[in-house]
N, C-alpha and C positions, 0 to 999 in steps of 0.2 A: 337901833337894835344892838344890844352887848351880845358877845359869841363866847365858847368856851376859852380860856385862855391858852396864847398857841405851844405847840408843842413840836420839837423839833424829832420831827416822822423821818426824816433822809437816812434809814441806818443806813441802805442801801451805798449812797454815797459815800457815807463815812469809810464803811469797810472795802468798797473800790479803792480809796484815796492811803489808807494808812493801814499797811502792814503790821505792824505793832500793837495799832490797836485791832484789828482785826483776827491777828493771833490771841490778845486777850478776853475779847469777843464771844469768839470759837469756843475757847477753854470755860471761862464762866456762864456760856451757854449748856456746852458740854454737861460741867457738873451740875447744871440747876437739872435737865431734864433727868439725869440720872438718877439725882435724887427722888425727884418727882415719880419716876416710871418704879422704884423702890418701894414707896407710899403705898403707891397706888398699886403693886403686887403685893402686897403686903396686907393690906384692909381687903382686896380682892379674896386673898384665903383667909379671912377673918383671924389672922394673928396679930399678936401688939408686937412691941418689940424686943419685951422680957423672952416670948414662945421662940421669935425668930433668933433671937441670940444662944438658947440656948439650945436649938437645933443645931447651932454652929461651934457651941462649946465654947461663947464669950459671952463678955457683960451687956447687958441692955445700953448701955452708955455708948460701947464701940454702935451697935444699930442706931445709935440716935445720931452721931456723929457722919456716919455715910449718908442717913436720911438729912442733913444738914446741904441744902443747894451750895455752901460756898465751901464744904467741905472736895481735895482737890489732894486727896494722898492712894488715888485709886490704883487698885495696880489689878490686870486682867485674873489674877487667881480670885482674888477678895471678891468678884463682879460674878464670876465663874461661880464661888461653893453661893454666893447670896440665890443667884439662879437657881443651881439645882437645890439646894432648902426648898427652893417657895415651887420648885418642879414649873421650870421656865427654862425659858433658850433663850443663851445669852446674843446677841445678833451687835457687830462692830461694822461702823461705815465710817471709810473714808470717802470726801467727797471733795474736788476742789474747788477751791472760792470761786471761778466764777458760774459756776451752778448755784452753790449756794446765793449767791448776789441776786441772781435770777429771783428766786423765791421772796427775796427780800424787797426784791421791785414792787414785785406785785402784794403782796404785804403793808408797806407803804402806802400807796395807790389806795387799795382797800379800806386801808386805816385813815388816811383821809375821808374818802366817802364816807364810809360808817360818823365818826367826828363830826364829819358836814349834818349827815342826819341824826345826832345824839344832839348838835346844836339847835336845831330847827324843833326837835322837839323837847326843848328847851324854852325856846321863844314860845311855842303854841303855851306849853306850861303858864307861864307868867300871866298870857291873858285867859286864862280860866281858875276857877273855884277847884278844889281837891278833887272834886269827883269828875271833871272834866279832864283837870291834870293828869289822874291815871289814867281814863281813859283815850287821852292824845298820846301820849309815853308808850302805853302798849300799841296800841295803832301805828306808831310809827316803827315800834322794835316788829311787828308784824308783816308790817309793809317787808324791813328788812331781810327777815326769814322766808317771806315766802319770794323773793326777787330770786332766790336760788343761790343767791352766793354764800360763799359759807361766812360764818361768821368769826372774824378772828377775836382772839382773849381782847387784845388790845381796843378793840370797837365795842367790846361789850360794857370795858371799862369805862368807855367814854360815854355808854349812855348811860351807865349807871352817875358818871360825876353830872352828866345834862342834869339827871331826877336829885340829884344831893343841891344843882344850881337851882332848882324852883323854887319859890319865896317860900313854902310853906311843907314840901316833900310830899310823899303820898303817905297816907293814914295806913300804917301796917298793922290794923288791930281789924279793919275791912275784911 
């Protein structure tokens, strides 16, 4: 039986072990959700990014650049007038690493299992025809959902790459 190809899940460790990188970590984590959480207020009040720029009295260019995850020139007033534009509260958490780490444990942990079963039904994939294959893929992403845990990005990803490893994928025109 082949498995998905492995993937080094230890951030947990990583960010324990090295300062440095953990501070880098932190940071391009930081800016990825902020962009993210940007987006996603943003499509929330059905604005693009021309309406939100110039609620703010700049170019659609400067909103594409803060909606940019690796963009990293934030300063709390810039975060502040984006807030009140889209009429949101801006909310700042310090937390330290080893809280954070915590999270990360079990994140890990999780993303293993979830893996364990994006592989598994993976395997069932290969010994069935298309219409068998979706229907073991979802049974298993189901099995997942309703076990109560939550589902993190990273597990879903990996059962999406399980259904991309199937000899044949599933028919999206079904």
């Amino acid at each position: 039986m082949s498995s998905l190809p492995s993937i080094d899940t230890r951030v947990a460790d990583k960010l324990r072990g090295d300062r440095e990188f953990r501070q880098q970590f932190f940071y391009a984590e930081a800016s990825a959700k902020i962009a993210q959480q940007l987006i996603a207020l943003r499509k929330r009040r059905h604005l693009n990014q021309m309406q939100v720029a110039e609620m703010l009295g700049t170019g659609q260019s400067a909103i594409s650049r803060v909606e940019s995850a690796d963009y990293r020139n934030w300063s709390f007033n810039t975060l502040h007038r984006l807030a009140e534009a889209m009429d949101a509260r801006l909310r700042v958490s310090i937390e330290p690493f080893e809280d954070v780490i915590e999270e990360y444990d079990r994140d890990d942990a999780q993303f293993i299992n979830e893996t364990q079963m994006a592989s598994a039904a993976a395997e069932i994939g290969r010994a069935y025809d298309q219409t068998s294959l979706s229907r073991s893929i979802t049974g298993s992403v189901s099995e997942l959902v309703q076990s109560g845990r939550p589902l993190s990005t990273q597990g879903l990803k990996a059962v999406g790459l399980a259904i991309m490893d199937a000899p044949h994928g599933i028919d999206r025109n079904r």
